[in-house]
C-alpha positions as CSV (number, residue, x, y, z in Angstrom):
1,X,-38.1,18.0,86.9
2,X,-40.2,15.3,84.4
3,X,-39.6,16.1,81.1
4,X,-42.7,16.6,78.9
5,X,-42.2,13.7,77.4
6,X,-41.3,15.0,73.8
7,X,-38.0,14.4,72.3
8,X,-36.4,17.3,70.1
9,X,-35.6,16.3,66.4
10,X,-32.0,15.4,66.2
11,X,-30.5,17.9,63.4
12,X,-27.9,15.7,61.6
13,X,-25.1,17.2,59.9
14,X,-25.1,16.9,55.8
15,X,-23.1,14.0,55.2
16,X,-20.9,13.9,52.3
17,X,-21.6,11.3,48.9
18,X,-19.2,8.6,49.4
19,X,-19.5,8.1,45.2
20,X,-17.0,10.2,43.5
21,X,-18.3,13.1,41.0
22,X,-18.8,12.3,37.4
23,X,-15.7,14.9,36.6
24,X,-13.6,13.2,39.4
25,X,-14.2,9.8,38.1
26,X,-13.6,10.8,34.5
27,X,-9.8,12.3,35.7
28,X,-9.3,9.2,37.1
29,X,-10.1,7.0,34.1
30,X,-7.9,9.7,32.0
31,X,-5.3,8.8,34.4
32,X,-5.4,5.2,34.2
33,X,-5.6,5.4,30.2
34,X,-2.9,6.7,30.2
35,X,-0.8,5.0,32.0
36,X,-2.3,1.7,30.1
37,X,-1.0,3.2,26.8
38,X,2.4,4.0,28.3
39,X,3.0,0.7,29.2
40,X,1.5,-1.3,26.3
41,X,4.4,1.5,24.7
42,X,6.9,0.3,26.4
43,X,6.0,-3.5,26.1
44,X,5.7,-3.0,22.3
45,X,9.1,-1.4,22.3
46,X,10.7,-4.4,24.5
47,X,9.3,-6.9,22.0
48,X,10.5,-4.7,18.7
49,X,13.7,-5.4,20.6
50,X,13.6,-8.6,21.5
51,X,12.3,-9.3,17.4
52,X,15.3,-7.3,16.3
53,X,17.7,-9.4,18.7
54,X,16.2,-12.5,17.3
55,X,16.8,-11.4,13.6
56,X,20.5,-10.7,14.6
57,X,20.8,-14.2,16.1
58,X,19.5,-15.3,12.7
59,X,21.6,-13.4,11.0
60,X,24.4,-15.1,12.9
61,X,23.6,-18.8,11.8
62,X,23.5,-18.3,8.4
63,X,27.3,-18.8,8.1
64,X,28.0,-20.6,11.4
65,X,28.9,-24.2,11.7
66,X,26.5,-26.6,11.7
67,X,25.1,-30.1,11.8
68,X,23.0,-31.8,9.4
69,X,21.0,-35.1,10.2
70,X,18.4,-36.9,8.4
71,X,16.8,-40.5,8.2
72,X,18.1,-42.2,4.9
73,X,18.9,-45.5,3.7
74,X,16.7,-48.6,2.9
75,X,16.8,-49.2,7.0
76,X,16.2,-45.2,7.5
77,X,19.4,-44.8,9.9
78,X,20.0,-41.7,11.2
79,X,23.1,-39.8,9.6
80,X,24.5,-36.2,10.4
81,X,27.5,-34.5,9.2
82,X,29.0,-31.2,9.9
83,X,29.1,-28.6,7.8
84,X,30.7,-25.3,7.7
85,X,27.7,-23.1,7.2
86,X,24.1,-24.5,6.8
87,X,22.3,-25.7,3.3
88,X,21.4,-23.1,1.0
89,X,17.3,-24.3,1.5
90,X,18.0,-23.7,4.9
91,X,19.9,-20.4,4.2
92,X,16.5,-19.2,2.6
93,X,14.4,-20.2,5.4
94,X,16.5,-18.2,7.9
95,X,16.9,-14.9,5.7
96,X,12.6,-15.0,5.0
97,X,12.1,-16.2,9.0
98,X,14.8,-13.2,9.9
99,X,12.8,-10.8,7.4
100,X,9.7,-11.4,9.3
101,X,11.3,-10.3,12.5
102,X,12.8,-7.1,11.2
103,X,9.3,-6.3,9.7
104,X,7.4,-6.9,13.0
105,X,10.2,-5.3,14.9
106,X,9.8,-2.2,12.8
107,X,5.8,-2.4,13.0
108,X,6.2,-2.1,16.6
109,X,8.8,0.4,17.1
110,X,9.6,2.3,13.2
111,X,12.7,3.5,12.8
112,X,14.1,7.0,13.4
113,X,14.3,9.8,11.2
114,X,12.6,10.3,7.9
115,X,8.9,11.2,8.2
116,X,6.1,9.6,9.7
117,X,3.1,7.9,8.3
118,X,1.0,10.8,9.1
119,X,3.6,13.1,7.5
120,X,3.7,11.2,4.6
121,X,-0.1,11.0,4.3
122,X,-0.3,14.8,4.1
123,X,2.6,15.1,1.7
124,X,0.5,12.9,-0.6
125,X,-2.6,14.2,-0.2
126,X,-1.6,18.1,-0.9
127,X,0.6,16.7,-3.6
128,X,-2.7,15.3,-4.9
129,X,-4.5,18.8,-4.3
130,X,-1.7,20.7,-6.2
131,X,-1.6,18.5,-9.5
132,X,-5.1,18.5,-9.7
133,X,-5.4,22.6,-9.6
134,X,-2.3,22.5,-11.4
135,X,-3.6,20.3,-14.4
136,X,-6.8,22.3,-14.4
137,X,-5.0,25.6,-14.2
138,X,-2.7,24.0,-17.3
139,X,-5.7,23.3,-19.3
140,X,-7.2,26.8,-19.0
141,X,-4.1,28.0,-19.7
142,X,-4.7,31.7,-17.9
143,X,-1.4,31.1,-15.6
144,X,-3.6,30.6,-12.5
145,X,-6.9,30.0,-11.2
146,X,-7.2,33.6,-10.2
147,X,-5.4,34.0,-13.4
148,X,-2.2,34.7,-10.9
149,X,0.8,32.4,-10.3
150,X,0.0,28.9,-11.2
151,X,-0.6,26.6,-8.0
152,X,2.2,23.8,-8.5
153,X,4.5,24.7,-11.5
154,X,4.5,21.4,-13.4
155,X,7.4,21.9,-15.5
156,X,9.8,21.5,-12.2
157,X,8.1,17.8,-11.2
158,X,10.7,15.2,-12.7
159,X,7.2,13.3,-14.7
160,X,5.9,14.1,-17.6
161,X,3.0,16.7,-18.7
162,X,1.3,13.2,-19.6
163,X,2.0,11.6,-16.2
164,X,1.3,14.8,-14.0
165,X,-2.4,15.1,-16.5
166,X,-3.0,11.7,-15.3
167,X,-2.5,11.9,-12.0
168,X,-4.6,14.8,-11.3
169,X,-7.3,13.6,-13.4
170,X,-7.7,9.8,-11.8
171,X,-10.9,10.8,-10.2
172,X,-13.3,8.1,-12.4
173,X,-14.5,4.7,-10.9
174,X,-12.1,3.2,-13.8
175,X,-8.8,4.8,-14.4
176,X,-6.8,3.5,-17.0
177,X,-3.0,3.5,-17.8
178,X,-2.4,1.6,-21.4
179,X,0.8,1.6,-24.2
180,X,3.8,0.9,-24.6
181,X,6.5,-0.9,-22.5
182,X,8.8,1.9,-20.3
183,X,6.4,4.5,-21.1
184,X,6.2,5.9,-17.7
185,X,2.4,4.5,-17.4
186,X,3.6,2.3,-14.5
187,X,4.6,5.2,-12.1
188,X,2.0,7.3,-12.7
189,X,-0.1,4.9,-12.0
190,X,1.7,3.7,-9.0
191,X,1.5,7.2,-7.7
192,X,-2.2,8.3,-8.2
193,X,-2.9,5.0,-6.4
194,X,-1.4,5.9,-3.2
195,X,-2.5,9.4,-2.9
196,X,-5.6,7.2,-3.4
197,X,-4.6,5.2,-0.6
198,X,-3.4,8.2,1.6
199,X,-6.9,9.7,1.9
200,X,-8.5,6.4,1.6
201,X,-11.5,6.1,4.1
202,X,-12.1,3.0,6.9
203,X,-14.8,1.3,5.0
204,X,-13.8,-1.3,2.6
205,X,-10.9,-3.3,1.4
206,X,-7.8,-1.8,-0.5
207,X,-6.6,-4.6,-3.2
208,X,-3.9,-5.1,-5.6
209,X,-4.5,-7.8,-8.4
210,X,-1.9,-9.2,-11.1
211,X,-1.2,-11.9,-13.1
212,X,0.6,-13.8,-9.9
213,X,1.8,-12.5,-6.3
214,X,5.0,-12.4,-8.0
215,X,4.6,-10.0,-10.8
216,X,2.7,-7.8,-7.7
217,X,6.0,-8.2,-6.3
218,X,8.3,-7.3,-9.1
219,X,6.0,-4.3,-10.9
220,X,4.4,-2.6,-7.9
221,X,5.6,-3.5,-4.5
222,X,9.3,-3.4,-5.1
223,X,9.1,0.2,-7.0
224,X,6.9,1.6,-4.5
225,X,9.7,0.6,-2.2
226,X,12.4,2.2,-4.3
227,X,13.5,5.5,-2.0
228,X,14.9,7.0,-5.7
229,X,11.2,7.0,-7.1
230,X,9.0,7.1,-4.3
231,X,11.4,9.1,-1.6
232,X,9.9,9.0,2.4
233,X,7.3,6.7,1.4
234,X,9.4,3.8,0.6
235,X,9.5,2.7,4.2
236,X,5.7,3.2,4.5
237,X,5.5,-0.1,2.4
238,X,5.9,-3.0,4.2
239,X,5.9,-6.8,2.5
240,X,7.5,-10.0,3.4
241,X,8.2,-11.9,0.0
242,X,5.6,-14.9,-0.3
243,X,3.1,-13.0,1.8
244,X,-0.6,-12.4,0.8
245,X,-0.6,-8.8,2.4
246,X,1.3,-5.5,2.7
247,X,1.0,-2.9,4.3
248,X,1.1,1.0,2.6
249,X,0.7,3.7,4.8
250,X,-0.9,1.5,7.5
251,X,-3.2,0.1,5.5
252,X,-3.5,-3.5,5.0
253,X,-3.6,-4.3,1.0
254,X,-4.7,-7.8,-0.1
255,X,-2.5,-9.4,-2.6
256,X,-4.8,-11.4,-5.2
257,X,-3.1,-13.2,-8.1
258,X,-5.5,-14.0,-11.3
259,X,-3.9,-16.1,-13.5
260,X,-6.7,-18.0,-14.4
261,X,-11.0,-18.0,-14.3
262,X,-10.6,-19.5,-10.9
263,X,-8.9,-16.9,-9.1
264,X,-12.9,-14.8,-9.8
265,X,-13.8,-17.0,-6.6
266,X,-10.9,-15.1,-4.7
267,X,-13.0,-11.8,-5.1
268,X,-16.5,-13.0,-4.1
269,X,-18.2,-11.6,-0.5
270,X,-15.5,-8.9,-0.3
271,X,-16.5,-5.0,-0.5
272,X,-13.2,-3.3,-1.8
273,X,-12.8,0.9,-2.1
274,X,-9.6,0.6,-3.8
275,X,-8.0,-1.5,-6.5
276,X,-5.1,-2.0,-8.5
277,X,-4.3,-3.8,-11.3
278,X,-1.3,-4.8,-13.4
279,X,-1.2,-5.8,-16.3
280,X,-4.9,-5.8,-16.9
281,X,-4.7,-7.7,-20.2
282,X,-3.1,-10.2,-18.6
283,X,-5.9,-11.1,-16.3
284,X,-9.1,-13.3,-17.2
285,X,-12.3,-11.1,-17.9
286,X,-14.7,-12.5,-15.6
287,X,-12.2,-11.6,-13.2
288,X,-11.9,-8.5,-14.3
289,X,-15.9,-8.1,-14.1
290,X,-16.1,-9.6,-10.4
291,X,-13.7,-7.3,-9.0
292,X,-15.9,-4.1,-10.8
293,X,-18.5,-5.5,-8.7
294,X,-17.0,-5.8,-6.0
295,X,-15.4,-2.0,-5.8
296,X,-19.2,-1.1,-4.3
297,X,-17.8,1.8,-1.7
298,X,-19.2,5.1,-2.8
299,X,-16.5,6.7,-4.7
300,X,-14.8,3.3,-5.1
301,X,-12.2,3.8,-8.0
302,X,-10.0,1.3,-9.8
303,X,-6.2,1.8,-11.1
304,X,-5.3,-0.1,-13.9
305,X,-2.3,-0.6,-16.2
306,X,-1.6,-2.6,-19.5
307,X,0.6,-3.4,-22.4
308,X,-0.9,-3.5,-26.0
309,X,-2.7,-6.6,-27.2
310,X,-5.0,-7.2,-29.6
311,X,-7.3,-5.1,-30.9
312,X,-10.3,-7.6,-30.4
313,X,-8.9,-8.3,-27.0
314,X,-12.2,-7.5,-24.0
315,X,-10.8,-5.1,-22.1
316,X,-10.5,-2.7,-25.1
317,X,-13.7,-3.0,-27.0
318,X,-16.1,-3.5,-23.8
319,X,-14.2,-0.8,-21.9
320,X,-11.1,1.6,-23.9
321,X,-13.3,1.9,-27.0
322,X,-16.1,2.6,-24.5
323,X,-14.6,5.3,-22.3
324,X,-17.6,7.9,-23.5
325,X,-20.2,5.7,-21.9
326,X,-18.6,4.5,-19.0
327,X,-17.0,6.4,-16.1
328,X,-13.9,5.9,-17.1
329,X,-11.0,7.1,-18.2
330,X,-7.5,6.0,-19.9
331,X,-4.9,7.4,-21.0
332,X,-2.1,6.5,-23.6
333,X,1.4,6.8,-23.1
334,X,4.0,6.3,-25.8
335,X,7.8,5.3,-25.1
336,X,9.0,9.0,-26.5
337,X,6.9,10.3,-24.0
338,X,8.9,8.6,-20.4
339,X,11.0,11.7,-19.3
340,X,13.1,9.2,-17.4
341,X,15.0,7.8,-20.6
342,X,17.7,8.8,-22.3
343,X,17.1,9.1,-26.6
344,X,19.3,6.6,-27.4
345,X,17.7,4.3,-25.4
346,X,14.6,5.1,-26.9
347,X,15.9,5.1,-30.4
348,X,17.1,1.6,-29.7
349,X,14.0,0.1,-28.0
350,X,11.8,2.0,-30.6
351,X,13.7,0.0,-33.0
352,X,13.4,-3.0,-31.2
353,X,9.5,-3.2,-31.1
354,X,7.2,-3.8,-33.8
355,X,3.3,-3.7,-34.2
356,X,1.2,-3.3,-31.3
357,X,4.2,-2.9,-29.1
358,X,5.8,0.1,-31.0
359,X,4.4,3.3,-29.9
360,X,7.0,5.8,-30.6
């Protein structure tokens, strides 16, 4: 029998897409993600350890034997002696080199216990909160701000009516900390600045300025690091003597010495949210000016501090005297006034000071 000569369609089954779905692909990168971050997490912690091992090792040769060899004489002969423990230069080389280690090592892989940064973020920034309402509340004086049970009783904080005021009412562009020496003006300051820094935003830099690196050093890094005044965040601040930048809460803060007119040019093309500043007198005025400029974030605020000077001295008739026209403002503490020290000591240093430098 001849067929008719037409061929049927051939039905074809539906074949599947051989492309994954959208949601199938997107488990799959999830996957991989994760799997990324738990090994870059366990690479980071091998290399905290190998860092740590490598501080130990250079803990070891600061009092190990050594040998010592240099090129002297006229004819620049190679001599070497043995000693029994290495030069004290090279002694100071090996604790800052072995310093560096511990601090990366710890960067990579903190240590345990105590709170985190996070934790430590949130304890700042409700402390903040509560000071604030607190301060307010204090100044109304009705008990509350439902006229109930005050949010943060103030009397129970080991600062000072005057320090805890201050604190919660650092919310100018310029906030200013001025009188006498072991006034308490120093802490306060210290702390409204890293609440500051605790709720501080991605956008611009975070800067501490002062006569030199070292006086940064001595009057704010080191008592930020002090566990007795700070508590938990002490090991949320980070800095290896000599270095330009440390780290405070996991924020990079640049370092900027101003001892003279020349150290403006330090400031100039950076955009800065937060700033510091001790010993504001101390520091040249165009300086001073630049880094205003330069603090251009909105809501950009600057914490300063200072010892009396003179009376004609910038800072206090273009800016102090000022405060009224300016956002701004200061506060001054006198020595009477530092919760922290005992009477006699106060008698005795009150004594002690004359002038602009006696404040009571």
């Amino acid at each position: 029998m001849r067929s008719s000569g037409r061929r049927r369609p051939c039905r074809r089954s539906p074949q599947r897409s051989s492309h994954p779905s959208r949601s199938t692909r997107a488990a799959e990168v999830a996957v991989a993600t994760e799997v990324r971050r738990a090994d870059l997490a366990a690479r980071r912690t091998a290399l905290a350890l190998a860092l740590q091992g490598d501080a130990e090792q250079l803990r070891a040769q600061l009092w190990a034997p050594c040998i010592y060899g240099e090129f002297a004489g006229k004819e620049g002969m190679w001599q070497q002696v043995d000693l029994d423990r290495p030069r004290f230069a090279d002694q100071r080389q090996i604790i800052t080199v072995k310093a560096t280690a511990i601090q990366q090592s710890l960067k990579l892989a903190p240590a345990e216990g105590g709170e985190g940064v996070e934790q430590v973020k949130s304890m700042l920034g409700a402390l903040g909160e509560a000071v604030t309402h607190a301060v307010n509340d204090d100044d109304a004086d009705d008990g509350g701000a439902d006229g109930g049970e005050p949010v943060l009783n103030l009397d129970r904080l080991p600062l000072s009516r005057k320090q805890l005021r201050s604190i919660g009412q650092a919310t100018r562009r310029i906030n200013l900390w001025h009188g006498s020496v072991r006034s308490g003006k120093t802490i306060a300051s210290l702390l409204a600045f890293v609440i500051a820094v605790a709720g501080a935003g991605p956008s611009g830099l975070i800067i501490i300025c002062g006569r030199s690196l070292q006086t940064i050093e001595r009057n704010c890094l080191e008592p930020l690091q002090d566990t007795a005044l700070f508590g938990p965040l002490a090991r949320h601040v980070v800095h290896t003597r000599g270095a330009t930048t440390a780290t405070i809460l996991g924020r990079t803060v640049h370092l900027i010495g101003a001892a003279d007119a020349r150290a403006e040019g330090r400031l100039r093309g950076l955009t800065a949210q937060l700033a510091y500043v001790d010993e504001a007198t101390l520091l040249p005025e165009g300086f001073w000016t630049q880094l205003l400029a330069r603090l251009s974030v909105p809501g950009a605020r600057l914490y300063a501090t200072t010892n009396p000077d003179s009376p004609r001295h910038w800072l206090k008739g273009g800016y102090i005297d000022r405060a009224a026209e300016l956002n701004l403002r200061a506060w001054h503490f006198k020595l009477s006034g530092n919760p922290s020290l005992s009477p006699e000591y106060v008698a005795d240093l009150a004594a002690e000071y004359v002038g602009l430098w006696r404040a009571g």
